[in-house]
C-alpha positions in Angstrom: 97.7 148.9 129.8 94.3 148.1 130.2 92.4 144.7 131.9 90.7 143.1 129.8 88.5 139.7 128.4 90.3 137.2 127.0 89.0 135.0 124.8 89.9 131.4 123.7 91.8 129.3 125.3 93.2 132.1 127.4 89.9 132.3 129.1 89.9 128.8 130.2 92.9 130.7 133.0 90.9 134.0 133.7 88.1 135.9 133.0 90.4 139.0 132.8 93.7 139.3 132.5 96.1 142.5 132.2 99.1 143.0 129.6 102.0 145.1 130.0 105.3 143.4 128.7 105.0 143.0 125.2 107.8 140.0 124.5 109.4 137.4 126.5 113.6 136.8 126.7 112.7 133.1 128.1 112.9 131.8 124.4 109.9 129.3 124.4 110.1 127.0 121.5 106.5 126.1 122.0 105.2 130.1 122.9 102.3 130.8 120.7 102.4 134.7 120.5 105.3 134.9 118.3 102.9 133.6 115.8 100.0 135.3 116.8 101.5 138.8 116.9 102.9 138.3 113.6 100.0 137.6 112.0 99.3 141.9 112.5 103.2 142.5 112.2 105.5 140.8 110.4 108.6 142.3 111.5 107.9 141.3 115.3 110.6 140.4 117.5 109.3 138.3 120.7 112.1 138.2 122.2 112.8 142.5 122.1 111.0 143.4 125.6 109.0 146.6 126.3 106.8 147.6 128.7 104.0 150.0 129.0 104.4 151.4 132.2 101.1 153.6 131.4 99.7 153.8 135.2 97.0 156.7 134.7 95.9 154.5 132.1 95.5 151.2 134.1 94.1 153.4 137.1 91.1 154.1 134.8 91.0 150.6 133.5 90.1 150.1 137.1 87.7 153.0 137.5 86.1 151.4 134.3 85.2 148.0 135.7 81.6 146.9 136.5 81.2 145.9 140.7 80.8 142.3 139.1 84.4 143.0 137.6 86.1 144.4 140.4 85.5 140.7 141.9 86.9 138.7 139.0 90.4 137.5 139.0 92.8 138.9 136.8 95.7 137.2 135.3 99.2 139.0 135.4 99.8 137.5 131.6 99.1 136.7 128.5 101.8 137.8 126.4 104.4 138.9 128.5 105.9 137.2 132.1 105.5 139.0 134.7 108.7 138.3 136.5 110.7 138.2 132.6 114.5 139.0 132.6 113.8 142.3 131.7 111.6 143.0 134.7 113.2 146.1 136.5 110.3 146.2 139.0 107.6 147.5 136.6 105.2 144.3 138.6 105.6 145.6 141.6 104.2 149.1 140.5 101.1 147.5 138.9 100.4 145.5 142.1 100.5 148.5 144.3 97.6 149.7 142.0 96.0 146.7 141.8 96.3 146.4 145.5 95.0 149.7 146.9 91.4 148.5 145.2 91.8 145.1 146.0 91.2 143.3 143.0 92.0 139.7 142.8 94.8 138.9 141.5 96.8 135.8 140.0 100.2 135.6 138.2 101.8 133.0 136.4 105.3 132.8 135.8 108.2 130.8 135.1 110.5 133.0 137.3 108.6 132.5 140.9 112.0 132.7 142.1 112.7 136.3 141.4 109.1 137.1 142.5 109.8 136.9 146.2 111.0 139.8 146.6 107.1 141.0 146.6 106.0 138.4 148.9 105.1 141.7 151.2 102.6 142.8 148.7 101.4 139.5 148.0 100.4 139.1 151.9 98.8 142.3 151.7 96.1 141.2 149.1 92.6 139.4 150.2 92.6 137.2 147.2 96.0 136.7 145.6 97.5 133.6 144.1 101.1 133.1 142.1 101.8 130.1 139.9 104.2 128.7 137.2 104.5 126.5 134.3 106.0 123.2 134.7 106.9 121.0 131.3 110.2 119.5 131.7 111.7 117.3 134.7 114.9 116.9 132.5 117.5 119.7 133.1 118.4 118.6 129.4 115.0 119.4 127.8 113.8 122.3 129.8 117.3 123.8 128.4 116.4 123.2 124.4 113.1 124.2 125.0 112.8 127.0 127.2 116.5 128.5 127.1 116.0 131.6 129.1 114.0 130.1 132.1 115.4 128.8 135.6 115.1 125.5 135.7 112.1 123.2 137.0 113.6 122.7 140.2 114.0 125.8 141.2 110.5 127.1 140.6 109.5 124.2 142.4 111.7 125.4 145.7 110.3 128.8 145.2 106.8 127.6 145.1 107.4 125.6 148.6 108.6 129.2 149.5 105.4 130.7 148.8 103.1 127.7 150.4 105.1 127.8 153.7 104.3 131.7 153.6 100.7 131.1 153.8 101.0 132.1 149.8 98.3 130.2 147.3 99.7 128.2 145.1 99.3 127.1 141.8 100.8 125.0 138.5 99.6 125.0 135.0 100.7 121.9 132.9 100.6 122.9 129.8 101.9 122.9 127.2 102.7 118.9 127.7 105.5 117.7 125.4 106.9 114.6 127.4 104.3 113.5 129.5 106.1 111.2 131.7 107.9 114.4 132.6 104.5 115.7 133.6 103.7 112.9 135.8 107.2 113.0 137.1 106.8 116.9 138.0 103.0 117.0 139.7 104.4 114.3 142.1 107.2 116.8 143.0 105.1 119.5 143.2 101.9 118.0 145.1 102.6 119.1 148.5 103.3 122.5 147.3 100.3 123.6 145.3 96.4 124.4 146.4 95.2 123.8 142.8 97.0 122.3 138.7 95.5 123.4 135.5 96.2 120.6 133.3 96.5 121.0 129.2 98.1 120.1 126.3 100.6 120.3 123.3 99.4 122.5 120.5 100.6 123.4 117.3 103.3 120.7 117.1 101.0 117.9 114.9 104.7 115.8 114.4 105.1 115.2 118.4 101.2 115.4 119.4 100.1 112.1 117.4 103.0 110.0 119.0 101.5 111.0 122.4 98.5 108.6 123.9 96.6 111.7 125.5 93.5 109.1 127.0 96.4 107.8 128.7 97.8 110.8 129.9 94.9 112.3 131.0 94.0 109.0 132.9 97.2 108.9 134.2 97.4 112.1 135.8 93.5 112.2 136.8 94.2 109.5 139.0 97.2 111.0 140.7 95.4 114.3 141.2 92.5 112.2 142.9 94.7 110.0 144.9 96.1 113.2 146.5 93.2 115.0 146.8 94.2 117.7 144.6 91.9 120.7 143.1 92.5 120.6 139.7 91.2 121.9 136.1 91.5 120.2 133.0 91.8 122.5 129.7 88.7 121.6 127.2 92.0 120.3 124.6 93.0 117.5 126.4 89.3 117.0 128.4 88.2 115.7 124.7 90.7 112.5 125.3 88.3 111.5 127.8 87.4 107.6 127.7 85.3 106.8 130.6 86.2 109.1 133.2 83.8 110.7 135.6 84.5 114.6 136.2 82.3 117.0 138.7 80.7 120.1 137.9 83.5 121.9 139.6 86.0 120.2 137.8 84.8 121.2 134.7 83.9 125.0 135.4 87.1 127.1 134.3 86.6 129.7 137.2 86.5 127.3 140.1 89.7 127.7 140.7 90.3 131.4 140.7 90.8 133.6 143.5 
């Protein structure tokens, strides 16, 4: 249970990030650590969550930090959701810790929903910010792909929840599978969210070279600009560019973080 560097495309979300569920019961087709965990162990089981719940060991995580670390965002995760199924309040201990030094702190989730309950703690932190994945505006789809989750609408209505509590926002679009749906969903979502990190579909070669990704990424570019929105666009999809201008900021992966 320790904060650390991620690497990769992880890091293009957070220059450290913190781990403690080890699985996910939201059933992702399109979740890339089944396959990367197996790679060490054959016999893993992503969807058989467990926690380390090791506190004295993340309390000296903390100790360990540089004073240049202690004013990095961290990530609340990389393998695991914070806010899974199996969640029995083990997120609410680790931001009490992470709280009494005041790190900064982000989550992503797909359950924003069930993180309200910690809204009290969230208010209590001097940077903080929670966000979700959004991939499918189809009941239909989100329901083959991501079996276990609550559907898009509802993480958008929790989000609104969060930005009319004085709550930073965020979205991350990624992976995209249907990117009409993506378009669809950031126009829902636009009046709810300080800041979108915009990606793409990996791994899935069969449905990524029926999808235009210049278009896309012109597409949702110019919503993003015509509504004045902070956003990030991940280095897999930024490659797609034809012609498009982007800042300094737009292209730093921290300018976003807390």
């Amino acid at each position: 249970m320790k904060i650390y560097q991620p690497e990769g495309r992880a890091r293009e979300y957070s220059p450290l990030a913190l781990n403690y569920f080890k699985g996910c019961d939201h059933g992702c087709k399109y979740c890339y650590v089944p396959k990367l965990f197996k790679r060490f162990n054959a016999s893993y089981v992503h969807d058989y969550v467990s926690c380390n719940i090791n506190y004295r060991e993340l309390e000296k995580s903390i100790q360990s930090l540089s004073e240049d670390d202690k004013e990095k965002q961290i990530l609340l995760s990389f393998t695991g959701d914070p806010y899974c199924n199996a969640e029995k309040g083990e997120t609410r201990e680790v931001l009490k810790i992470l709280l009494r030094h005041q790190l900064h702190v982000a989550i992503l989730t797909k359950n924003p929903e069930k993180a309200q309950r910690d809204i009290d703690l969230f208010r209590e932190f001097k940077r903080f910010k929670i966000g979700t994945t959004l991939v499918f505006s189809e009941e239909e789809d989100r329901k083959e792909w991501e079996p276990g989750t609550i559907d898009s609408n509802r993480r958008i209505e929790s989000l609104k929840y969060f930005f009319d509590n004085n709550i930073k926002t965020w979205v991350s679009f990624e992976p995209v599978i249907i990117p009409e749906q993506t378009i669809r969903l950031l126009i829902n979502v636009k009046d709810y969210v300080d800041h979108v990190k915009v990606g793409k579909l990996n791994n899935f070669p069969e449905i990524e070279k029926n999808i235009n990704w210049s278009k896309f990424l012109y597409d949702i570019v110019y919503i993003l600009r015509k509504e004045n929105m902070k956003f990030y666009i991940k280095n897999d999809l930024i490659k797609y560019n034809k012609g498009l201008y982007f800042s300094g900021n737009e292209l730093d992966k921290d300018f976003l973080n807390v």
